[in-house]
LUMFIMI-440675 format. One record per residue (C-alpha): chain; x negated, y negated, z negated. Coordinates in nm, 3 decimals, m for minus. Layout:
<atoms>
 chain       x       y       z
     A       X       Y       Z
...
</atoms>
This chain:
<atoms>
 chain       x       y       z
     A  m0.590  m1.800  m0.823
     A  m0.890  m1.958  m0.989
     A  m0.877  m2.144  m1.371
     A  m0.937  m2.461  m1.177
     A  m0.640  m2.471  m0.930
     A  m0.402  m2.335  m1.234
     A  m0.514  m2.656  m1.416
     A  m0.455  m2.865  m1.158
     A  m0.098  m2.744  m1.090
     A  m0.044  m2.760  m1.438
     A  m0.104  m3.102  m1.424
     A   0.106  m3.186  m1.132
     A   0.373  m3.037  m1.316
     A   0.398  m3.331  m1.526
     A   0.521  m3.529  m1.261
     A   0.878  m3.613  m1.276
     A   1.137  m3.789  m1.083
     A   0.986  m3.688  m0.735
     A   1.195  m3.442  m0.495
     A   0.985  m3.315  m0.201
     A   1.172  m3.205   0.103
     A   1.144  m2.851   0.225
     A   0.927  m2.794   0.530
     A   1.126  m2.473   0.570
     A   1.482  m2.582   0.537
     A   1.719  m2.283   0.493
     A   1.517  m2.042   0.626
     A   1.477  m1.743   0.501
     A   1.177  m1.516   0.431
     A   1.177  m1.180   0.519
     A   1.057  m0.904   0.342
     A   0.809  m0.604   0.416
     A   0.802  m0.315   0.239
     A   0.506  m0.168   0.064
     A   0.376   0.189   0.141
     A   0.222   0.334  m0.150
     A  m0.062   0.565  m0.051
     A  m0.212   0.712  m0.383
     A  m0.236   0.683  m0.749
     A  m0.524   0.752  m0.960
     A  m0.461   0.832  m1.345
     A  m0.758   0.634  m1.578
     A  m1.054   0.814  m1.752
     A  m1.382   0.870  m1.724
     A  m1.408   1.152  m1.477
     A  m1.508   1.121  m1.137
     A  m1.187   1.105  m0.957
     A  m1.036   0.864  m1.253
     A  m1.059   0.535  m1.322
     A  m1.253   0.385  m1.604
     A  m1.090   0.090  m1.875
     A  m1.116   0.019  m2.186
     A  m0.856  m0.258  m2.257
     A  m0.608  m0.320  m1.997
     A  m0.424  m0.604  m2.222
     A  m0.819  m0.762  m2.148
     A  m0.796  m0.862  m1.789
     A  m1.049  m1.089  m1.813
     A  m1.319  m0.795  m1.854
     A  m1.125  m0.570  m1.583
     A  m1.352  m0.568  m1.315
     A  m1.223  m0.368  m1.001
     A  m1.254  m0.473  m0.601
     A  m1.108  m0.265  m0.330
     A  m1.144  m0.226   0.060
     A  m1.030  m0.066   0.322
     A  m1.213  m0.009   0.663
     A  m1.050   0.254   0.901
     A  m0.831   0.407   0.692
     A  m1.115   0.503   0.433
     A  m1.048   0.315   0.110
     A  m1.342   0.208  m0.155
     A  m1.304   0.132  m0.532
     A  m1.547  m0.008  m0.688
     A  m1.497   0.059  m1.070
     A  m1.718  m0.182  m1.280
     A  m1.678  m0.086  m1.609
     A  m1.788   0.266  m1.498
     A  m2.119   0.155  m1.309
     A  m1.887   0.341  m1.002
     A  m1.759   0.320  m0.613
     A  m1.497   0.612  m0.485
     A  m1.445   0.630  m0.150
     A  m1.107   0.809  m0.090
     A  m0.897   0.854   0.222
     A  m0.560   0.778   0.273
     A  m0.437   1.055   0.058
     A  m0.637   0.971  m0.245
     A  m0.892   1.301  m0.205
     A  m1.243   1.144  m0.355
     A  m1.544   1.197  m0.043
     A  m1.792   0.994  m0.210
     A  m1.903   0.899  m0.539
     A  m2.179   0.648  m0.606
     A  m2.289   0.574  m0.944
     A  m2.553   0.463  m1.168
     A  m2.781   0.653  m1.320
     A  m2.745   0.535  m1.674
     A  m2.372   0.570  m1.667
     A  m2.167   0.730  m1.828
     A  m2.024   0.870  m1.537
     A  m2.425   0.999  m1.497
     A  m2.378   1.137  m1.808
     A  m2.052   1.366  m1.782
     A  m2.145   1.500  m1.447
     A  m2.496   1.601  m1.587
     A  m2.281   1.828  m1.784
     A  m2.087   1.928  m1.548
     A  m2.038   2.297  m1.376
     A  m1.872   2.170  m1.064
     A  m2.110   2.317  m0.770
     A  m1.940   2.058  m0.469
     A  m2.250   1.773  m0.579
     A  m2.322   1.704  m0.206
     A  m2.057   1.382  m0.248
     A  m2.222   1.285  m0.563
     A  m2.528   1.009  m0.504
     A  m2.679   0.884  m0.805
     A  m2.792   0.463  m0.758
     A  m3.125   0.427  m0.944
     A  m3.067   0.091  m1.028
     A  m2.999  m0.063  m1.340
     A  m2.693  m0.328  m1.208
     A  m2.370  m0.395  m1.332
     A  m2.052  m0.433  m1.106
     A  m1.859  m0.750  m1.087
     A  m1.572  m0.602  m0.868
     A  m1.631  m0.680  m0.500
     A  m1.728  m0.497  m0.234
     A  m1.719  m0.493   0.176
     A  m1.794  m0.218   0.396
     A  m1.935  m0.224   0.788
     A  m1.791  m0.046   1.074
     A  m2.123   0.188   1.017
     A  m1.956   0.255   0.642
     A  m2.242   0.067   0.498
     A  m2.123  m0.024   0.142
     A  m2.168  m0.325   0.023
     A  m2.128  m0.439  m0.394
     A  m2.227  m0.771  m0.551
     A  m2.443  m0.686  m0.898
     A  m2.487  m0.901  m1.186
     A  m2.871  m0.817  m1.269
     A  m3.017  m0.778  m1.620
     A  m3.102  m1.072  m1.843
     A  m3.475  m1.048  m1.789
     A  m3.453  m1.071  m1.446
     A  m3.231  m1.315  m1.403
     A  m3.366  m1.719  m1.307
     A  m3.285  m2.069  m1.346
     A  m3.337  m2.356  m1.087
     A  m3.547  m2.661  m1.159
     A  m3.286  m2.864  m1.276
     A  m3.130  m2.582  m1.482
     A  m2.807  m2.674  m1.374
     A  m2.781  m2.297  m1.173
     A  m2.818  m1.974  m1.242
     A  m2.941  m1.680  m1.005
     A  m2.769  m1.365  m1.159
     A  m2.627  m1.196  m0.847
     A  m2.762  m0.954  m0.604
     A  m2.581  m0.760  m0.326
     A  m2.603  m0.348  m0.350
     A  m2.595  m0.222  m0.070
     A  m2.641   0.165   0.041
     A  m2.530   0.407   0.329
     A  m2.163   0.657   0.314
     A  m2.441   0.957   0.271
     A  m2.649   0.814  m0.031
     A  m2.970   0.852   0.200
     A  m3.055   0.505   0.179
     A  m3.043   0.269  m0.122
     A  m3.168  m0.092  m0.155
     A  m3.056  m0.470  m0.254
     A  m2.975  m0.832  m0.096
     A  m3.097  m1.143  m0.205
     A  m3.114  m1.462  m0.076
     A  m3.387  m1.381   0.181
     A  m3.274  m1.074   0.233
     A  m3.379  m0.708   0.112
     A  m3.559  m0.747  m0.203
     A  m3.511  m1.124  m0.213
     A  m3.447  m1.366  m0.493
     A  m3.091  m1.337  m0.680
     A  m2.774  m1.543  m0.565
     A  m2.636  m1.775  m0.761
     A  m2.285  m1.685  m0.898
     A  m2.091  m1.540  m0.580
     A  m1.719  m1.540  m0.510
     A  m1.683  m1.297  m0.227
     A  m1.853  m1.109   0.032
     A  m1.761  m1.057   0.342
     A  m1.922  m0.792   0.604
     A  m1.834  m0.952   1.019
     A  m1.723  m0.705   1.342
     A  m2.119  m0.728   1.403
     A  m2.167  m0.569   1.094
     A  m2.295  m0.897   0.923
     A  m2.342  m0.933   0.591
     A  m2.162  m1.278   0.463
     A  m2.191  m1.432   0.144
     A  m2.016  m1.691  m0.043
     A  m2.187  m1.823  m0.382
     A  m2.116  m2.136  m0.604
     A  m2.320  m2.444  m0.646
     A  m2.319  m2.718  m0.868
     A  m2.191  m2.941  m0.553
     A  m1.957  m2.670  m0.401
     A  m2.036  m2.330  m0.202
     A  m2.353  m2.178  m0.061
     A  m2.269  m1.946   0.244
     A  m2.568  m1.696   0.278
     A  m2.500  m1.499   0.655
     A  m2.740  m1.200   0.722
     A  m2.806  m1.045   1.026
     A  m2.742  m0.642   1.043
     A  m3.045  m0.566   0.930
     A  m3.020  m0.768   0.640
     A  m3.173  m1.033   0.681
     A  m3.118  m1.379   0.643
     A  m2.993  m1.573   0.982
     A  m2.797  m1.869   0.819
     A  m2.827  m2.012   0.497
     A  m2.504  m2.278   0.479
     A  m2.432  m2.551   0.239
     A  m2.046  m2.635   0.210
     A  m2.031  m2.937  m0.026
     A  m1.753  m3.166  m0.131
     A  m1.966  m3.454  m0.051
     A  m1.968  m3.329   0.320
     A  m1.611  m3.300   0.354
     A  m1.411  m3.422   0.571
     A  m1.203  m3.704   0.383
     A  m0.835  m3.562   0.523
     A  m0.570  m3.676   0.783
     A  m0.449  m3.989   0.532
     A  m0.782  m4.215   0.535
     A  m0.597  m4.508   0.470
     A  m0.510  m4.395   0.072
     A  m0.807  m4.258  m0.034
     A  m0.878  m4.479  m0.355
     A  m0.717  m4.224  m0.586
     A  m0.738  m3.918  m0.403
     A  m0.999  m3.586  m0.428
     A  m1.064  m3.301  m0.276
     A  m1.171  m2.944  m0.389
     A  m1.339  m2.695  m0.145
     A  m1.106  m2.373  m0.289
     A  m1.245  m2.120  m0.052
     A  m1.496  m2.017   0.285
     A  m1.379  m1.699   0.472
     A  m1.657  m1.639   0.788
     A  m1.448  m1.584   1.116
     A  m1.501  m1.192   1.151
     A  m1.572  m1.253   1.553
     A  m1.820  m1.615   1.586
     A  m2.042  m1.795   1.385
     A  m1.783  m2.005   1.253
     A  m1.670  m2.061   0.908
     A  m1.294  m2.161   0.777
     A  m1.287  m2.426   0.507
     A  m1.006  m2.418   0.305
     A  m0.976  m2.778   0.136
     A  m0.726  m2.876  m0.087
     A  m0.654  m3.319  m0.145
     A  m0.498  m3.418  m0.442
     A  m0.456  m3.764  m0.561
     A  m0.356  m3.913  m0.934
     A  m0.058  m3.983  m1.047
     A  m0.001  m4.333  m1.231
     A   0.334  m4.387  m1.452
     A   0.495  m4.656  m1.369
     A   0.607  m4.757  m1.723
     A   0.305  m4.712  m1.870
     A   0.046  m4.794  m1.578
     A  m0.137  m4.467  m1.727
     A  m0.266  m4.162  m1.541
     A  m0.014  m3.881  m1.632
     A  m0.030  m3.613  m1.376
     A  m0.190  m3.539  m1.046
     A   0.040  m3.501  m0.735
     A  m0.099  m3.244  m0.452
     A  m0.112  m3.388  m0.091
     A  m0.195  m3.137   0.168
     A  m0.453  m2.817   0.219
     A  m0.614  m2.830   0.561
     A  m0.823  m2.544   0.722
     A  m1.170  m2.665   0.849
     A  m1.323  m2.452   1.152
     A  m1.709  m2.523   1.045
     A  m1.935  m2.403   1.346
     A  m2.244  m2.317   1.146
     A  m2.452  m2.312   1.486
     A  m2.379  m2.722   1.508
     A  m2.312  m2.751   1.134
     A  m2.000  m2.961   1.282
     A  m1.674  m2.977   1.145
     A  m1.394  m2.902   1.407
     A  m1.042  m3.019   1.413
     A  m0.829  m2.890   1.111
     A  m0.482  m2.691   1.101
     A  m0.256  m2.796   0.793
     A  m0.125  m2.540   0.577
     A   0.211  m2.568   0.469
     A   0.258  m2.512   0.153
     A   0.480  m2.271  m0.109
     A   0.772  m2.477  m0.228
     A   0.969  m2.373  m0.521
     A   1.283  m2.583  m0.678
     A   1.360  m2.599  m1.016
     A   1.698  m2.704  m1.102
     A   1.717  m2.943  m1.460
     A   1.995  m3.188  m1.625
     A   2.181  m3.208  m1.317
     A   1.855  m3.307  m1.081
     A   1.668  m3.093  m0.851
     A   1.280  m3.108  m0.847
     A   1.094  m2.938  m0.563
     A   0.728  m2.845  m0.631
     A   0.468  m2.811  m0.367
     A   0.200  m2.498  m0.434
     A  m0.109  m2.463  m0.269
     A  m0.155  m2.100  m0.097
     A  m0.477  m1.952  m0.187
     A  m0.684  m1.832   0.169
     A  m0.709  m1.485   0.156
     A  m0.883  m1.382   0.491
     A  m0.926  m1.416   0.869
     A  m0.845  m1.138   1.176
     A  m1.055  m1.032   1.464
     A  m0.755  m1.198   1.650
     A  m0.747  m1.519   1.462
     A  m0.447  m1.494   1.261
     A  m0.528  m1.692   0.919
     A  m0.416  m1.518   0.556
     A  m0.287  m1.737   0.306
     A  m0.099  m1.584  m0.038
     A   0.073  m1.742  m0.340
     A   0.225  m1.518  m0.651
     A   0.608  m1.579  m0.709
     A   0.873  m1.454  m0.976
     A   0.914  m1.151  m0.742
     A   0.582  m1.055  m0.557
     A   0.436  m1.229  m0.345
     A   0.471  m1.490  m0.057
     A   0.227  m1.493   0.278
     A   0.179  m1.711   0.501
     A   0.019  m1.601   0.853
     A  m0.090  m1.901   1.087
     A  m0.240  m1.827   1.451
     A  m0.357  m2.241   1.498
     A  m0.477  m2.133   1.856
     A  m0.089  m2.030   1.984
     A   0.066  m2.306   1.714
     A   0.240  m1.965   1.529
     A   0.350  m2.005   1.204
     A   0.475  m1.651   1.025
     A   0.599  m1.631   0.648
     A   0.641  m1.298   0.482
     A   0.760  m1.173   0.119
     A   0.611  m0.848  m0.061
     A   0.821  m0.758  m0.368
     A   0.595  m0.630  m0.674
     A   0.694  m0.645  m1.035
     A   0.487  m0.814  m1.213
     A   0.579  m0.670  m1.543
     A   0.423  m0.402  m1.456
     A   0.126  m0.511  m1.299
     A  m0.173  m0.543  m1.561
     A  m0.442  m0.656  m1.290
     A  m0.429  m0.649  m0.912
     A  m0.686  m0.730  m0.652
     A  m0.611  m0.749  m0.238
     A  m0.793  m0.673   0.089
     A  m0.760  m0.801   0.433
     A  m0.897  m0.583   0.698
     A  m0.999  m0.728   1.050
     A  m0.741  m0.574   1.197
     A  m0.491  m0.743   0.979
     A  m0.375  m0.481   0.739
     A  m0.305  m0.610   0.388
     A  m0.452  m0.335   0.089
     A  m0.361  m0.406  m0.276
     A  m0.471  m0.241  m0.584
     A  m0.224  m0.224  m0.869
     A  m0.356  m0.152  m1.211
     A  m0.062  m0.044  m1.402
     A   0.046   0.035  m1.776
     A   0.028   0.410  m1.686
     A  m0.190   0.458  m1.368
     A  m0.347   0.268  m1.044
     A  m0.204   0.235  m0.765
     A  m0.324   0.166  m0.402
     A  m0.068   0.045  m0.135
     A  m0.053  m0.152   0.200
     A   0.151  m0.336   0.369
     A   0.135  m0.275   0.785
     A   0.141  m0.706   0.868
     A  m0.059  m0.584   1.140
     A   0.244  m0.410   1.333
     A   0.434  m0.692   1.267
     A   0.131  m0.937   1.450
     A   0.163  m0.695   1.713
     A   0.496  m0.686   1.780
     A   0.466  m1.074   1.808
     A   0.207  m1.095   2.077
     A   0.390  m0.778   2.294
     A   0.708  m1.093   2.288
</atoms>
């Protein structure tokens, strides 16, 4: 969940005296179990990983993904990417040369260095990364100072690159905005690789989201600007006087040139005493289709969202929480996720059969330092857990459940 949403719903919280119904009456959520898959202790070995301060979370920097049942780490504090299988046995390690990591295997007596691929350059590791079906690996990079630009206006900075190299280590090179050896992003949020094996990208702007889409060689194909001046205005045009929107995320569809537009409308909230802003009250999030061949927005599909109650001096106040879009499947099905007391709540909408499906994954949070999710195309739902004592990677199998609903 990003600083800016968490303001905004601690804002709305100072609303009182409103009760929203329920859009899911007394049903109840059902739960799915998580299957844990593999721990891995920290340190600064190969097959460990690297942190310095876990009570630091801002500076933990760790991504994860999963593509055919091969998982990939990347570490950033150690300049490092593991790729494991489902057991947790390390088959690849990529790392820079002037890591430390560099540094303790130059020293090292092991003789198995054919899984061992040194990156020559001089990046650092943000924590995301995306792999193709060819097990291309893919890492955004925050480049050095010296190399980094400003635009015109200096209101943006170009700090990001892409890394991207081959499962064997026999090719190495980077993505800009061009393409290979092309001008740095500017800050990006996620990446995104497509069943084509497509690179997407998804970078900030001053005026929203820049959507970079490569074609498998790596080069660019689309270059798509995703403003909030742009946007659609929502399904209640007739009270828009003191309403916004925010653009709070753009997943590519992992099948067509279409992107999804998650957009969530708020509006201000006046006391009625005082006649004095005091609050913001959320409205709706809608899910744009954007066809990036027309640059046309399609018809939207409204996303319920999480409600939680909170009982208080006899009265009951229901609060509506935006989910935050995690992903998209080959077969459509749309991945929204909110944090509760408990775990975590998802919601799984298919807008094309009108299917709504809600799901709860227990976690304890208490333990939980720092974790960071995955959605592969085929639906599969891949968390890293970075606990007090170890990390831990587990999935949870949303994809049998997706298939047991389309066998009905």
């Amino acid at each position: 969940m990003t600083f800016m949403r968490k303001t905004l719903l601690a804002a709305g919280l100072f609303i009182s005296g409103i009760i929203f119904t329920s859009c899911l009456g007394n049903e109840t959520v059902q739960s799915i179990s998580e299957t844990e898959l593999f721990s891995l202790p920290y340190g600064n070995f190969e097959e460990q990983l690297s942190v310095s301060d876990l009570n630091d979370v801002g500076n933990v920097r760790f991504g994860v993904a999963m593509q055919d049942g091969f998982f990939y780490i990347v570490n950033g504090e150690s300049k490092k990417i593991l790729e494991l299988n489902s057991y947790g046995d390390l088959l690849s390690l990529f790392y820079n040369e002037d890591s430390q990591t560099a540094r303790l295997l130059e020293n090292s007596k092991r003789p198995d260095i054919s899984i061992h691929h040194e990156i020559s350059y001089p990046f650092d590791y943000p924590g995301m990364v995306a792999v193709d079906s060819n097990k291309n690996v893919y890492t955004v990079c925050s480049i050095p100072w010296d190399r980094q630009e400003k635009s015109d206006d200096s209101t943006t900075l170009y700090s990001h690159t892409v890394l991207r190299f081959a499962r064997d280590g026999s090719s190495v090179d980077y993505i800009g905005q061009q393409g290979p050896g092309g001008t740095p992003f500017p800050f990006i949020k996620n990446i995104y690789t497509t069943s084509k094996d497509e690179l997407v990208v998804v970078a900030s702007s001053s005026s929203g989201l820049l959507v970079y889409w490569f074609a498998s060689d790596g080069f660019l194909k689309y270059m798509i600007p995703v403003t909030t001046r742009d946007a659609p205005a929502g399904e209640d045009k007739e009270n828009q006087t003191d309403s916004f929107l925010t653009i709070q995320n753009v997943v590519p569809d992992p099948v067509s040139y279409k992107l999804y537009v998650q957009i969530d409308y708020y509006s201000t909230y006046i006391d009625e005493d005082s006649k004095v802003q005091s609050g913001i009250n959320y409205i709706q999030t809608l899910l744009y289709p954007l066809n990036i061949e027309s640059g046309t927005y399609e018809e939207p599909v409204s996303v319920p969202p999480y409600e939680e109650s909170v009982v208080s001096d006899y009265s009951k106040l229901t609060y509506r929480i935006p989910y935050d879009f995690l992903g998209v499947t080959k077969n459509g099905w749309k991945f929204f996720i909110v944090k509760t007391e408990d775990g975590f709540n998802i919601e799984m909408i298919q807008s094309e059969s009108q299917k709504i499906l809600r799901r709860h994954f227990k976690a304890v949070h208490s333990n939980i330092v720092y974790d960071t999710m995955c959605l592969s195309q085929d639906g599969i739902l891949t968390a890293l857990y970075l606990e007090k004592e170890k990390a831990r990677v587990v999935w949870y199998r949303t994809d049998n459940l997706i298939d047991a609903i389309l066998k009905n």
